[in-house]
PLY file of the C-alpha trace (Angstrom):
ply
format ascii 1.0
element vertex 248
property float x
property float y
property float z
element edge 247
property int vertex1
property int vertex2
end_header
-80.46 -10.61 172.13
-80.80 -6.69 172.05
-84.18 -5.53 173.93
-86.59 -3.59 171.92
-90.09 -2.34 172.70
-92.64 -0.41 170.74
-94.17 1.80 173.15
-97.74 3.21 171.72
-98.87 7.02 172.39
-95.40 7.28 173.72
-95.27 10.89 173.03
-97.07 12.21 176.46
-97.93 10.90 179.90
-97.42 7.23 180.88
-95.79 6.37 177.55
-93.33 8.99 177.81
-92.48 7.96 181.52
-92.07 4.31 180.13
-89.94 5.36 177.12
-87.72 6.95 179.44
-87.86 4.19 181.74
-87.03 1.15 179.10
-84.46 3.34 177.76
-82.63 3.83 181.22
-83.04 -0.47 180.99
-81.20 -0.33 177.93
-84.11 -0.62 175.88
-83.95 0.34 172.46
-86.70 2.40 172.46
-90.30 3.07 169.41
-91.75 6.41 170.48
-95.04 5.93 168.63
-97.44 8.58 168.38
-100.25 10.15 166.08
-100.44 14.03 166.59
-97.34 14.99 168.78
-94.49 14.85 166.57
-92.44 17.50 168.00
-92.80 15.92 171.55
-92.16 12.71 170.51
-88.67 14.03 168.75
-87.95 16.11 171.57
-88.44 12.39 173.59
-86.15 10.98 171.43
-83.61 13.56 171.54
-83.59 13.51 174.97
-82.96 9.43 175.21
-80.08 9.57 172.23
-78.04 12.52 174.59
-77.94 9.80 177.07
-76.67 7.10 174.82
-79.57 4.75 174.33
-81.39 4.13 171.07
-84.84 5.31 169.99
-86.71 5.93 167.28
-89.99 8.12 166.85
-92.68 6.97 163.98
-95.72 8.21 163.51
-98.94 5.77 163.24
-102.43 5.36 163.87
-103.02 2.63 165.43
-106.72 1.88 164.48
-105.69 1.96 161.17
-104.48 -2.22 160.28
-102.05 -1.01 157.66
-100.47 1.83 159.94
-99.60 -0.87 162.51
-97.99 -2.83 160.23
-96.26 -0.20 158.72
-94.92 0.73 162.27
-93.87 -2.41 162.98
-91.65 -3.37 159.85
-90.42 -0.02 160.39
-88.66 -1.40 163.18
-88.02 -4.27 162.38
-85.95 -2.60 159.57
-84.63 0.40 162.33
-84.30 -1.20 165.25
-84.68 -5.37 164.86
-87.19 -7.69 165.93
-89.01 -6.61 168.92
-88.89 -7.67 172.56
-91.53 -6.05 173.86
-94.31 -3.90 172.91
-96.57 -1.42 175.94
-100.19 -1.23 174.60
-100.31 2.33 176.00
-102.04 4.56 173.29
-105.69 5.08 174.21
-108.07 8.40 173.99
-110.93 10.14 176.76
-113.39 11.66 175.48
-115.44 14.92 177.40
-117.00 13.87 180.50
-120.48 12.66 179.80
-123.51 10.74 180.89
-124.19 7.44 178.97
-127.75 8.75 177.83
-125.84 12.10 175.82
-123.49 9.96 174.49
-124.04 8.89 170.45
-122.84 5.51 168.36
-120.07 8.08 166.68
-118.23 8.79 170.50
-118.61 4.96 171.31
-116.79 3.93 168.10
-114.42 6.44 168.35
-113.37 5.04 172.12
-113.27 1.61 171.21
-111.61 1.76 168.11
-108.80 3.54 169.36
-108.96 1.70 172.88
-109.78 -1.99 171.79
-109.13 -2.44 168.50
-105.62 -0.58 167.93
-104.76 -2.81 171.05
-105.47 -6.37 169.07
-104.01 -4.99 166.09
-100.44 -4.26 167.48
-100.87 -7.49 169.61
-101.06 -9.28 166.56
-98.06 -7.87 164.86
-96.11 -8.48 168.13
-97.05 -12.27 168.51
-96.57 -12.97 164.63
-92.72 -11.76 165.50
-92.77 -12.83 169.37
-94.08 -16.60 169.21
-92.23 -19.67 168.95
-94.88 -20.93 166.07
-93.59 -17.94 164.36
-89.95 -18.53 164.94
-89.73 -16.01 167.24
-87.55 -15.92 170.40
-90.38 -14.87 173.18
-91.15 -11.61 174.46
-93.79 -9.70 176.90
-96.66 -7.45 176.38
-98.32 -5.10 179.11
-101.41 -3.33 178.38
-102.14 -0.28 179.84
-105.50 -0.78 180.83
-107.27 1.14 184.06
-108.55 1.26 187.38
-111.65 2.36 186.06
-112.97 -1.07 184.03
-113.47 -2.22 188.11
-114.86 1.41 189.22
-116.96 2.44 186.15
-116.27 6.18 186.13
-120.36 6.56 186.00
-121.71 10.08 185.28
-118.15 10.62 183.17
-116.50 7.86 181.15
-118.64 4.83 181.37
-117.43 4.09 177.55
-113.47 4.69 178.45
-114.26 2.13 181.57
-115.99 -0.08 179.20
-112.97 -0.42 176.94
-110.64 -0.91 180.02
-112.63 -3.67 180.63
-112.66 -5.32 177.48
-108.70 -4.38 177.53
-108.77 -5.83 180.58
-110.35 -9.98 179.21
-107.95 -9.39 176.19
-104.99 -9.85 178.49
-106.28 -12.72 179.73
-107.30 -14.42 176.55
-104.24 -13.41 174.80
-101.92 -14.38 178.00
-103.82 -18.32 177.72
-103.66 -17.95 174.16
-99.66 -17.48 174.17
-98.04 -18.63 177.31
-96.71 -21.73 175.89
-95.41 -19.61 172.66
-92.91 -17.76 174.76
-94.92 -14.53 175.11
-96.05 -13.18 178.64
-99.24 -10.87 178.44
-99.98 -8.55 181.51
-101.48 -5.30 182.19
-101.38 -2.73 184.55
-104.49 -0.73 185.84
-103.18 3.33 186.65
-106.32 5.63 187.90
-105.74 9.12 189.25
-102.51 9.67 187.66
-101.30 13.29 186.87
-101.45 13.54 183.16
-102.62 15.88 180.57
-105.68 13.36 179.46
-107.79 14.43 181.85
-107.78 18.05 180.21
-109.27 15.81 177.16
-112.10 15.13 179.70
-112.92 18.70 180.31
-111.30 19.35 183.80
-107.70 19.30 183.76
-107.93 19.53 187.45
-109.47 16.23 188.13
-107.00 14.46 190.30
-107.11 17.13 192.55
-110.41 17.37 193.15
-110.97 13.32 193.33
-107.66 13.00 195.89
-109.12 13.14 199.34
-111.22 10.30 197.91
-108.25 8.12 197.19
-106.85 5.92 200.20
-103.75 7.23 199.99
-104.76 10.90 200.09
-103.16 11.67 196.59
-102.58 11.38 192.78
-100.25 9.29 191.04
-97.76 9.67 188.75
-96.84 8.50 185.36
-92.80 7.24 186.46
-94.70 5.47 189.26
-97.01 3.28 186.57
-93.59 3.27 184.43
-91.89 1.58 187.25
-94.33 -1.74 187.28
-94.67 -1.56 183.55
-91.13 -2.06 183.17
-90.88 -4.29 186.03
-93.47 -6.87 184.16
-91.49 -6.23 181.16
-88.60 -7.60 183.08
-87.22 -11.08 183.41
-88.15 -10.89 187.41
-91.46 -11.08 186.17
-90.34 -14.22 184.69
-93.37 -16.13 185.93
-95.92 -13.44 185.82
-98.82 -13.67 182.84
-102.18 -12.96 183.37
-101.36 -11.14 185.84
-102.63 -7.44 186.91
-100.80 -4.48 188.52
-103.99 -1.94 190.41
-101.82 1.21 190.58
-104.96 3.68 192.19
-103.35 4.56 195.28
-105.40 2.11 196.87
-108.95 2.87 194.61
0 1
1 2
2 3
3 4
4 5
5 6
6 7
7 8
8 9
9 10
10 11
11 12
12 13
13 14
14 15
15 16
16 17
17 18
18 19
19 20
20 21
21 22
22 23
23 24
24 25
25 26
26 27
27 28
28 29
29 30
30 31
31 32
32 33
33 34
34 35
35 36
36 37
37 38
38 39
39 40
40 41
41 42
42 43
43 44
44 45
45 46
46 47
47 48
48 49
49 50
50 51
51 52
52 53
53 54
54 55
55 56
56 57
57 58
58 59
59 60
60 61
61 62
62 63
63 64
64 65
65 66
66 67
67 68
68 69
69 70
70 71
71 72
72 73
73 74
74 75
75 76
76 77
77 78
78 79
79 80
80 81
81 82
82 83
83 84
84 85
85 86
86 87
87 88
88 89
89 90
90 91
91 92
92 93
93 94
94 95
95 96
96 97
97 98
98 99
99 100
100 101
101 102
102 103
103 104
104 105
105 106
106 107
107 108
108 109
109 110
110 111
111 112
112 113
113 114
114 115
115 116
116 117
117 118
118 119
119 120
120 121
121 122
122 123
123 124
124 125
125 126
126 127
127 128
128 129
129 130
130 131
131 132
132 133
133 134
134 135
135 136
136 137
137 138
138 139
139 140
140 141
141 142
142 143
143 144
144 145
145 146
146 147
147 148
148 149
149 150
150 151
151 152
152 153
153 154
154 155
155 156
156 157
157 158
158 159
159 160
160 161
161 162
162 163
163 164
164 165
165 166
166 167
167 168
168 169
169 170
170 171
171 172
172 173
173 174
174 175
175 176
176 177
177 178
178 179
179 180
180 181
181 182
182 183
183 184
184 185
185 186
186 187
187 188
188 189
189 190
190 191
191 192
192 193
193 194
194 195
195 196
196 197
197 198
198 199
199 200
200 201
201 202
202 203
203 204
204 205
205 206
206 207
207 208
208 209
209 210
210 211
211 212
212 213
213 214
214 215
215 216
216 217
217 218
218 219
219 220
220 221
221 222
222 223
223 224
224 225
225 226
226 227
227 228
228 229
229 230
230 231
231 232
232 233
233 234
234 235
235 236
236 237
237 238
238 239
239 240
240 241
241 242
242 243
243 244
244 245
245 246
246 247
């Protein structure tokens, strides 16, 4: 059976390091993204040149009849997935929880919570044995943050890490006997271009003699233990958490 993994807010970052990760696995790969299209081509461009598959489609993942869309898409593209990495996720500007409004919560838990269970359910319905499904694994990217809190910036984004973080959980009980493994992995301080989303691009710098290990992380290194819990030596691994914070 061919591997193939839908790989949400693929475009950028982490999901772009995982894309090219899965795909050097032999992976075929779903670049999904909402606003990026020309990276995400460019992404797929550059996976195709070395003879894997991918496909980019464009979907909003908060949206219930976007994910589904996205997912027959490749069913009908690619097959019947493998694998999906819960990695698309926003930050809002750096705030204090008494200036923040119901409108900015919303927004970061919609896109952070609820696009999650929405492609989770659209994996297990093709994933589970009560389905007729043939197994699979799921890793959400959650963060290092739903244990630190990120207070006077992000308590919201922390907040949805953490409820990302008793999904996996749940969902792992919920499914382990259906063939599906659920994990996550928790990345803080990682060089990527979110933290310009934040209002200081030049966080990680700034927050690195802080960190144990004196620096910041990088998105190949989360895309390493994604795909490792992706991967049949993680045969025996659900419910289980990867703190990639450089010893946060």
């Amino acid at each position: 059976m061919e591997n193939i993994v839908i790989i949400t807010g693929a475009s950028r970052g982490i999901g772009a390091a995982t894309a090219r990760r899965a795909a050097e696995e032999g992976y075929a790969v779903c670049v999904n993204y909402l606003h990026s299209q020309e990276a995400a081509d460019a992404l797929v461009e550059e996976i195709r040149s070395k003879g894997a598959t991918a496909i980019s489609v464009r979907a909003d993942i908060t949206k219930e009849n976007e994910v589904a869309k996205l997912f027959d898409t490749v069913d009908r593209c690619l097959g019947t997935i493998t694998a999906l990495v819960n990695n698309a996720g926003i930050l809002e500007r750096q705030m204090r929880v008494d200036e923040m409004d119901a409108n900015r919560l919303n927004r970061i838990l919609t896109a952070n919570v609820t696009g999650r269970f929405l492609c989770a359910k659209e994996a297990v319905l093709r994933m589970s044995y009560r389905y007729g499904g043939q197994g699979g694994a799921i890793v959400n990217v959650s963060s290092a943050a739903s244990r630190l809190g990120s207070a006077g910036e992000y308590v919201d984004y922390a907040a949805s890490k953490g409820a990302i973080d008793s999904f996996t959980t749940g969902l792992s009980h919920g499914v382990a006997a259906e063939g599906i493994r659920v994990n996550a992995v928790r990345p803080a301080f990682i060089y990527t271009d979110i933290h310009a989303c934040g209002g200081e691009a030049g966080r990680i710098d700034r927050l690195k003699t802080s960190i144990p290990m004196q620096r910041g992380g990088y998105p190949e290194e989360v895309a390493n233990a994604i795909l490792w819990l992706l991967s049949a030596e993680a045969s025996y691994a659900t419910g289980s958490f990867i703190d990639l914070a450089g010893g946060k």
